[in-house]
C-alpha positions in Angstrom: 8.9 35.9 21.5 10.5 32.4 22.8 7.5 32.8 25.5 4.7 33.0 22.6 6.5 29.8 20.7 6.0 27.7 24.3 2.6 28.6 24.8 1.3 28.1 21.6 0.5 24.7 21.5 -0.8 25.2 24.7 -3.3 27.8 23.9 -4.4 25.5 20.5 -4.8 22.6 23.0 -7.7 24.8 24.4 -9.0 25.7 21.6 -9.4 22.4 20.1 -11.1 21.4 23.4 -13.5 24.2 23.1 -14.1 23.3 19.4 -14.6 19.6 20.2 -17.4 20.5 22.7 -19.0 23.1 19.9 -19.3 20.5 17.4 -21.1 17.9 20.0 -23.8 20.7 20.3 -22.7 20.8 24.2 -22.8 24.7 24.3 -19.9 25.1 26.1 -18.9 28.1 28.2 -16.6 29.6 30.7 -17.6 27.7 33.5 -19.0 24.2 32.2 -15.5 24.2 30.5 -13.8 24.5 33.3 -15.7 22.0 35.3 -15.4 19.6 32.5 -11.8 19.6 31.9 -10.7 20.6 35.6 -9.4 24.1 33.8 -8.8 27.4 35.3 -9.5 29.8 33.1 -11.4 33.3 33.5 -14.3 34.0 31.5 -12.1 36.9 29.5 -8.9 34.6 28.7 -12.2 32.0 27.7 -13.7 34.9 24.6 -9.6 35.4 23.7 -9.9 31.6 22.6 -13.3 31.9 20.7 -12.1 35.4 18.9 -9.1 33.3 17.9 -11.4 30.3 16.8 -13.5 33.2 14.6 -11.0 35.2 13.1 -8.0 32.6 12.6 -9.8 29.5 11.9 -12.9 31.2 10.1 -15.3 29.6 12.8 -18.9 30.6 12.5 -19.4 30.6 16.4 -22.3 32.7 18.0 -23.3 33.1 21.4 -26.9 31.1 22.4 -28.1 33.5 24.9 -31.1 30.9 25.7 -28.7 27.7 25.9 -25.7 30.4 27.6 -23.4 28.4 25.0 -21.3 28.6 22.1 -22.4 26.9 18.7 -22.0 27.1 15.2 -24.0 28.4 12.5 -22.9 25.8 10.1 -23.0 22.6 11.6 -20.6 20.6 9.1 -18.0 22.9 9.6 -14.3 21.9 11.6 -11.3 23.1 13.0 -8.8 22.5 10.2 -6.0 22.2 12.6 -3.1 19.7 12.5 -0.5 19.6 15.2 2.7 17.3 14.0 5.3 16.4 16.3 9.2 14.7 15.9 7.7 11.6 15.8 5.3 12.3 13.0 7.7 13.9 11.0 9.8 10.8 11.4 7.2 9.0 10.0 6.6 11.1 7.2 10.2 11.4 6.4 10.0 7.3 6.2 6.7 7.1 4.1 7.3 10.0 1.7 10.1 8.6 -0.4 8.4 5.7 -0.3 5.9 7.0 -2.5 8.5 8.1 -4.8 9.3 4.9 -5.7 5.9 4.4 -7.2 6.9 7.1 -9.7 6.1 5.7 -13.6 4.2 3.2 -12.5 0.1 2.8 -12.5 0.2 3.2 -9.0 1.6 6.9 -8.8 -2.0 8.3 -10.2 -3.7 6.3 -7.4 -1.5 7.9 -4.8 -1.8 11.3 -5.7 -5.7 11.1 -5.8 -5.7 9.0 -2.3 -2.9 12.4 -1.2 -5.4 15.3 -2.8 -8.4 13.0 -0.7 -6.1 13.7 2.5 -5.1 17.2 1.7 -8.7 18.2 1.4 -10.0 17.1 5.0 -6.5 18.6 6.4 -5.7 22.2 7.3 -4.6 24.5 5.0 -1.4 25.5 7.3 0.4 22.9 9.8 1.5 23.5 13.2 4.9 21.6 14.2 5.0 21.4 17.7 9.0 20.9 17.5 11.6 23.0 18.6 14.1 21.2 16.4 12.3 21.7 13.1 13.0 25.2 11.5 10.5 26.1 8.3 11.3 23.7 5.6 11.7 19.5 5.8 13.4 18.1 2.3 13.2 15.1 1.0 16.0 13.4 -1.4 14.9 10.0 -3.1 16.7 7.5 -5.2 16.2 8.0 -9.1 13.7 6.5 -10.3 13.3 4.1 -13.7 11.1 4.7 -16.8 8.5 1.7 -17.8 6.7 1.5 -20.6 2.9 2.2 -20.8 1.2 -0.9 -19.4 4.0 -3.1 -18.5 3.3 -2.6 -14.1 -0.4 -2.8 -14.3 -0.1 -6.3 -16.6 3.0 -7.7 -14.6 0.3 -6.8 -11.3 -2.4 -8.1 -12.7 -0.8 -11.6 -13.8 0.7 -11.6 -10.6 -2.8 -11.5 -8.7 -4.1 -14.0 -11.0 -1.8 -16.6 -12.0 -1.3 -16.2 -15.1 1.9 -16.3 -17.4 2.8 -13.6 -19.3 4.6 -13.2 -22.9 6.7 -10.3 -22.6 9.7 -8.4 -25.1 12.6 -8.6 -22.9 16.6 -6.8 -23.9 19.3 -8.0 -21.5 21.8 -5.4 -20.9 24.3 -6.5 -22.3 21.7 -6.8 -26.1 20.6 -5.0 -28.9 17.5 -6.8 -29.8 14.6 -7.9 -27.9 13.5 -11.9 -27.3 10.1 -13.0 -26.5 9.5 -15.2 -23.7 7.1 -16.9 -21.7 7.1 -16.3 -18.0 5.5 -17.1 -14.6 5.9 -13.9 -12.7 5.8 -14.3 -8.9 7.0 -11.0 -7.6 7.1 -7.1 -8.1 10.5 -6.2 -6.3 11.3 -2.2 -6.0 15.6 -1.2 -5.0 15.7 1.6 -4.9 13.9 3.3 -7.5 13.8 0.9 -10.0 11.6 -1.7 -10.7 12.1 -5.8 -11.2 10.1 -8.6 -11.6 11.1 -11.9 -10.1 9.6 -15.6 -11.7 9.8 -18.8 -13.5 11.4 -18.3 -17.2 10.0 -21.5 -18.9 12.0 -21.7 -21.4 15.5 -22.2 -18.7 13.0 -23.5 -16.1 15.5 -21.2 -13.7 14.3 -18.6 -11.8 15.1 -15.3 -13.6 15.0 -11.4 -12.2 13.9 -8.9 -15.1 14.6 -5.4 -14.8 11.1 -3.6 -15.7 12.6 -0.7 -17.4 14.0 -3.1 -20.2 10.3 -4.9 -21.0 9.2 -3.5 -24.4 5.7 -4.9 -23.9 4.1 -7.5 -22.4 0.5 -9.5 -22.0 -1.0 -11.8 -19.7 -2.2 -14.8 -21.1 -4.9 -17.6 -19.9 -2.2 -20.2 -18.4 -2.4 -20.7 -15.4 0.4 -21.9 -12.4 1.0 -22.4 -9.0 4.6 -21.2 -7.3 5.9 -24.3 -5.5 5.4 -24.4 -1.9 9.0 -24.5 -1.4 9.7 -21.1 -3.0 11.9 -19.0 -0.7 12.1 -15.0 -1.8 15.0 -14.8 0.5 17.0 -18.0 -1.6 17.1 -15.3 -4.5 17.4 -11.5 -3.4 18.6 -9.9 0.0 16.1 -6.7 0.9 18.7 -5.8 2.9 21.6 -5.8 0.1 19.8 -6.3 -3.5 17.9 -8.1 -5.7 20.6 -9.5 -8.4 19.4 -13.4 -8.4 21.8 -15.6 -7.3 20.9 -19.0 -5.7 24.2 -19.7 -4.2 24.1 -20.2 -0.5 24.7 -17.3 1.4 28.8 -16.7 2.5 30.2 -14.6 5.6 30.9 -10.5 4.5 33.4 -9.2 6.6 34.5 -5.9 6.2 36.9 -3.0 8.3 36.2 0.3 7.7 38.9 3.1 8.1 38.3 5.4 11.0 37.4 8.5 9.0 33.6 6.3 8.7 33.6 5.5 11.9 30.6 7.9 12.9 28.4 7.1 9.6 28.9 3.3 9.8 28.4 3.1 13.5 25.0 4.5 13.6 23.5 2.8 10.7 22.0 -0.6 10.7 23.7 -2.2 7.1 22.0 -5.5 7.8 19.5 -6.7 9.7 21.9 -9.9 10.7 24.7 -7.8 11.0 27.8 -7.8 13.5 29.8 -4.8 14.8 32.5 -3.2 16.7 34.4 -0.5 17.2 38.7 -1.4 17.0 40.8 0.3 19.5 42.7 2.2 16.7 39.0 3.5 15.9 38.5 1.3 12.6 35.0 -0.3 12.3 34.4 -3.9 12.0 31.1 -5.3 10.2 30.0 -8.6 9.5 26.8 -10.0 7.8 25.8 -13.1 5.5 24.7 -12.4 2.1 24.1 -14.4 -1.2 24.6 -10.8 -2.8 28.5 -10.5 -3.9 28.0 -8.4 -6.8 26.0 -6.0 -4.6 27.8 -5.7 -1.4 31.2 -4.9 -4.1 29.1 -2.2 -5.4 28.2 -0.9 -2.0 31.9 -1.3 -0.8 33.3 1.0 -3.5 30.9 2.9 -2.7 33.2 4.0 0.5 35.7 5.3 -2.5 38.3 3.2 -0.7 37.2 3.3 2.9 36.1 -0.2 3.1 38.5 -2.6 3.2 36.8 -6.2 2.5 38.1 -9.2 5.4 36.4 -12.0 3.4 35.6 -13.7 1.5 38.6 -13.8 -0.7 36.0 -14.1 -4.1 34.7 -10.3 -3.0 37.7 -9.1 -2.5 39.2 -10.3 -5.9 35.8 -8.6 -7.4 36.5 -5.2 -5.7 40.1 -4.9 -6.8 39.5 -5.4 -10.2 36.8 -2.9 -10.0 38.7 -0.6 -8.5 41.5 -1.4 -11.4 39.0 -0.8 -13.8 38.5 2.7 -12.5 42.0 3.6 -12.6 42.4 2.4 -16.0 39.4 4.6 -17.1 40.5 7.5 -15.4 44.0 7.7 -17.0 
């Protein structure tokens, strides 16, 4: 059985070959084949591959005595065949939740007709020429946020144009809703959720609105212009989050206890990041964010396995979380 797993991919390599030829109307057979391709394969193992290309793959291959050649009877058919290996799978792993993240948005119907497009013109089965994938791949996204019917396609829209828009907006920490002006310069997705990055003109501050908490909102017929000095990266971190916070970005030093050793060591946290390993196996990691509230919430996320270096104003912010916690737990 091991010996059927190994050659299979093989044996579909041939076969694809032979299909290939069939559909340039070459007429392929045993020998031309095998001049062709520099193969060595006898005329019976040769009919083995076309019975498999008839009665697995639903082929409609005939013999043309006159031309001594294989063809097929319906010339718009294919081979619906797809061979994925580690790599691909890598990829798709990558791309896959991705797509999740377009979830609620005007976007996700676009996707799954683009996806039911692709599925159509690919095989019906997969082959996974891996020997470290079993029968099933799972994928686990972030959750993702509700928005309310319109709000992505307008804030999109405005966007692309230029336009301000009026939109219904609750803080989180409010009951009722305001109505605001705003010059909306970018769509931002963390994980899941859904913000929109701009010019409030009535602070005339760069504000971040979290999607899920616009009621409504429309584009209107003023135009503006982002000044050629914006900097996306003066506001969020991709790397960390997207809470706005102009402050100039600080040194995040943190040691982690050597329990984490293995899970911190062979992730990249930060694309500026600094590590090492301690000789009493503790972890060492260094990076420079403007995102304090963030990187707190990421350290406690290590449920006490982080402990922060500096700066002293994120390590004052993660005790009293952490002090919180224990007070609500009591």
């Amino acid at each position: 059985m091991p010996q059927e797993k190994r050659n299979a991919p093989h044996i579909l390599a041939y076969i694809m070959e032979i299909d290939k030829d069939i559909r340039n109307g070459e007429y392929p057979n045993t020998n031309t084949m095998n001049q062709k391709h520099g193969w060595n394969i006898s005329r019976s193992t040769f009919g083995r591959y076309i019975d498999i290309l008839r009665d697995t793959y639903n082929a409609p291959v005939e013999f043309d005595f006159k031309k001594n050649g294989y063809y097929y009877t319906d010339p718009t058919y294919f081979m619906r065949q797809v061979m994925l290996k580690e790599g691909d799978l890598l990829t798709l792993s990558i791309i896959l939740p991705l797509l999740e993240q377009y979830k609620n948005t005007p976007l996700e119907s676009s996707f799954k007709s683009l996806m039911q497009k692709i599925t159509q013109m690919l095989p019906d089965s997969i082959t996974i020429d891996s020997a470290l994938i079993n029968d099933e791949v799972h994928f686990i996204s972030n959750p993702t946020t509700k928005l309310q019917k319109g709000v992505f396609e307008t804030a999109l829209k405005a966007i692309r144009a230029r336009k301000t828009l009026t939109l219904e907006y609750k803080r989180s920490y409010e009951n009722e809703y305001t109505t605001s002006e705003f010059e909306p310069y970018r769509l931002i997705c963390q994980k899941g959720s859904w913000y929109l990055l701009g010019l409030s003109r009535r602070s005339n501050q760069i504000r971040i609105y979290a999607m899920p908490r616009i009621k409504s909102c429309k584009m209107t017929q003023k135009k503006f212009t982002i000044p050629s000095d914006f900097k996306l990266e003066r506001h969020i971190d991709p790397q960390i989050g997207v809470w706005n916070d102009n402050r100039k970005k600080i040194k995040v030093e943190v040691e982690f206890e050597k329990e984490f050793k293995t899970f911190v060591t062979e992730r990249e946290w930060h694309a500026g990041q600094k590590m090492r390993q301690n000789k009493d196996g503790t972890v060492y990691l260094s990076f420079s964010t403007n995102q304090i509230t963030q990187t707190a919430n990421w350290i406690l996320s290590f449920a006490g396995g982080a402990k922060v270096l500096n700066p002293p104003e994120l390590r004052e912010q993660v005790k009293a979380a952490a002090k919180k916690i224990l007070q609500g737990n009591k």
